[in-house]
Each structure stands twice: as C-alpha cells, then as structure tokens.
C-alpha angles and dihedrals in degrees: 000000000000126000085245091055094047091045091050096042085051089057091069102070104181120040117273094254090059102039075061087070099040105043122008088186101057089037094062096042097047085043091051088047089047086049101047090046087049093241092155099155088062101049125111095243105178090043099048076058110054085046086057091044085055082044099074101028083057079059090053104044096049081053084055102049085041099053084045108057080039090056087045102050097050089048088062091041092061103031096045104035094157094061094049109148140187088233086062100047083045087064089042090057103037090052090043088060101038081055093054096049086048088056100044092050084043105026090168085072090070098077085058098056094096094040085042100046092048084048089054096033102095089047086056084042100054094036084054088056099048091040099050093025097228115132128266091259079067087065116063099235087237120063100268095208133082126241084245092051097057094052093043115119099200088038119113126150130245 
C-alpha cells in the first residue's frame, strides 16, 4: 500500500456503510473516489445498490407526477372550455417538455406512458374534480386520451 492510499484510506474514519448514515454527502463523494480509483474491495456495496435501485424508481415516480399534472391539465381543458387559460396551456407545455427530457435520458420509460397514464388517470380524475368543482360523471372513468395524445405538442383537447 502507498503512503498516498493509507493516507487516504485514514481519511475515512468510520467504515463506508456507516459514513452512509452520517453523512450521505461525504459517502457518495468518497464512493464515487473509491470507485474511480477501483478500490472495489472498500465500497459500500449494498448500499451503491440500493442508490441505483432509487435511481430508477426516482425515474418512475417523476413519470408518474408528471402524467399526472399532464392528465390533469387536458381534463380541464376539455371539460371547462370556457375557463381555458394561458397558465394552464403553460403547464401543458412545461410538463410536456419535462416529459420529454425524462424519456430521452430513460428512453426505456416510454413503453410504460399508456400503462402509466391509466395508472395516474383517477388521481387526475379526482384532483379535476376538486380543482373545477364538476362532479366526478363529468370525468369518463378511463383516461380518455392516447399515449400519443399526451405526449402530443400541437394536442390539445376540445
């Protein structure tokens, strides 16, 4: 071992798995140095996976809330055309394009917009309900727009 490596390794006080729990900061930077240096047999393993797991459920659930304001928005676009507003087609827009960055980092999500959008669907519904104050049998019980729809710059619904 150099003098470099066992300085560096003296650096690091408590052991990886509970600088975790003391300091997530330090843990991923000093991770991400153990890694880079290919000190394998010193990283936190367990928990480098479960951080990647989260990873890609953070990736999910942001589909999710986003589906979801999008969902919301066109429902009050079509069932209260009279109170159409540039605030709502701003939203349109700005979670159309937020969806858009989110599948092109994880294009994979993009198979999952119509399961996801009839999993989001009765939270839209019930938040349309609250937000415009009709009553849920102004809302069709199934998401009444395509995947393609939803993802659609130029759609918007009559």
């Amino acid at each position: 071992m150099s003098v470099e490596d066992a300085v560096s390794t003296k650096t690091l006080k408590p052991p990886a798995a509970s600088l975790y729990d003391q300091d997530f900061a330090t843990w991923t930077s000093e991770t991400a140095r153990l890694l880079r240096a290919r000190r394998f047999d010193q990283v936190d393993i367990e928990h480098v996976a479960e951080e990647i797991e989260d990873m890609g459920k953070s990736e999910k659930r942001e589909l999710l809330s986003r589906l979801s304001v999008l969902i919301l928005h066109l429902l009050k676009w079509r069932y209260q055309p009279d109170k159409q507003s540039p605030g709502w087609q701003s939203t349109i827009v700005t979670q159309r394009a937020a969806l858009e960055r989110l599948l092109e980092d994880s294009p994979s999500l993009r198979r999952t917009i119509a399961a996801s959008a009839v999993k989001v669907y009765p939270e839209a519904r019930r938040l349309a309900v609250v937000e415009t104050g009709l009553t849920a049998t102004n809302f069709p019980r199934e998401c009444p727009f395509s995947a393609a729809e939803i993802l659609e710059d130029a759609f918007l619904p009559e």
